[in-house]
N, C-alpha and C positions, 0 to 999 in steps of 0.2 A: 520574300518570305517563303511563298510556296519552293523556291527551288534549296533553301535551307533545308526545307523538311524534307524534301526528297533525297537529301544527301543523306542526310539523318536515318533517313529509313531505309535506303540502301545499306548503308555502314553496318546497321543493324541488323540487318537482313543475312548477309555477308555476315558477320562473328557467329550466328547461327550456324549457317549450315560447312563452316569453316570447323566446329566445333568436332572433334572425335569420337567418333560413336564405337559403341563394343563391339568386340571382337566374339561375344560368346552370346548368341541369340536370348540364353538362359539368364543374362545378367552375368556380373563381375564379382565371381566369388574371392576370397583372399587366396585361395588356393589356387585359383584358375591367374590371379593378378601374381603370389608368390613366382607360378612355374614357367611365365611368362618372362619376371626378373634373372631366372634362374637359366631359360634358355639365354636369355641379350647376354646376360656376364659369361656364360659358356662357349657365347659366341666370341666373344674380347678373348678370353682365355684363350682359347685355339688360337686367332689373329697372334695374340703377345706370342706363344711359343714358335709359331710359324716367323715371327720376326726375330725370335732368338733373345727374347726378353723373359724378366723371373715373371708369372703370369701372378696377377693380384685379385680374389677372389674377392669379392663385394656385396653379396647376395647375401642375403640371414637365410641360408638355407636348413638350418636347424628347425624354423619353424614350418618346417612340413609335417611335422607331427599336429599342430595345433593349428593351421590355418585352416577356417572353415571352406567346406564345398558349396557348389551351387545346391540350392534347398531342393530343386528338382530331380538333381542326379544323386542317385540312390549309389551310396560307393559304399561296400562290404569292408568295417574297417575292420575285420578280422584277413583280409587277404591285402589292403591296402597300407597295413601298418606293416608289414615284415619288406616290403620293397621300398617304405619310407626309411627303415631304418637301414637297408642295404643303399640306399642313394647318401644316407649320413653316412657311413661306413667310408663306401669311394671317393665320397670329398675332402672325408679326415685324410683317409690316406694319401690322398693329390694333394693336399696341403702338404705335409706333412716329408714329402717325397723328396728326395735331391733330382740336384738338375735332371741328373741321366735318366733319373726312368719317369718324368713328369708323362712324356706324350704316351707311355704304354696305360699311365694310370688317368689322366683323362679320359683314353679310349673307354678303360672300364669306369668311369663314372657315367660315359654317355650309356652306356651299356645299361647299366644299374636304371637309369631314364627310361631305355628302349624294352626293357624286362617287366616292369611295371606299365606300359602303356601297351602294351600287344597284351596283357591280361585283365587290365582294371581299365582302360579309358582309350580305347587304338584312335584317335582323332589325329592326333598330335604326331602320330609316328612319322609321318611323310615329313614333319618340319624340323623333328630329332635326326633325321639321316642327316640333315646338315652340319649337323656338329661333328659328325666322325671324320677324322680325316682319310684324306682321298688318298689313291694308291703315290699318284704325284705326288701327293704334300706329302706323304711318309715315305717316299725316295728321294727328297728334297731337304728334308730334315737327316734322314741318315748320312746323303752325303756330306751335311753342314757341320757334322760332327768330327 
């Protein structure tokens, strides 16, 4: 009996601290969880074009107008809305792109990411340089052409 409970309480124990804890000390805002979806699918996007595949965008990234911020960070949504709707702009256009010019208009939607985050939120910048691609991967894609 006693060594039931001990398994028991291990097991327990263990799905605890197994558990995911936040990435944002300040809590998990919709926006902070949105820009999070927005990098993973940017990240597949890159992969897919770098594989020579039509890249499938997945992300509701429209709703960066309306997903709320963390309550403690005070974001100016008079300078944060004109680089919300330049980041909607660059992904209509990447959507919207033929094959040829997809990797020139990714670059500019990482960009539209990277313009907004050097002025309203510089955290993130270090983990946006990963989505650009590298001088390899854009002489690796040119040749492929």
């Amino acid at each position: 009996m006693i060594c039931v409970a001990s398994v028991i309480m291990l097991m327990v124990n263990t799905s605890c601290t197994d558990m995911p804890k936040s990435l944002n000390p300040n809590g998990d805002s919709e926006l902070a969880l949105l820009m999070r979806e927005m990098y993973d699918d940017g990240m597949k996007t890159k992969q897919q074009l770098l594989d020579g595949k039509e890249p499938e965008v997945h992300v509701k990234y429209k709703r960066i107008h309306t997903a709320k911020t963390t309550e403690s960070l005070h974001v100016d949504v008079s300078s944060f809305s004109p680089f919300a709707s330049a980041y909607e702009i660059a992904m209509d256009s990447f959507i919207s792109e033929n094959a040829s010019n997809k990797v020139a208009a990714y670059q500019t939607m990482v960009n539209a990411c990277m313009n907004c985050h050097q002025t309203v939120c510089p955290g993130p910048k270090v983990k946006i340089k990963h989505m650009y691609f590298s001088e390899e991967e854009l002489a690796s894609l040119a040749a492929g052409k």
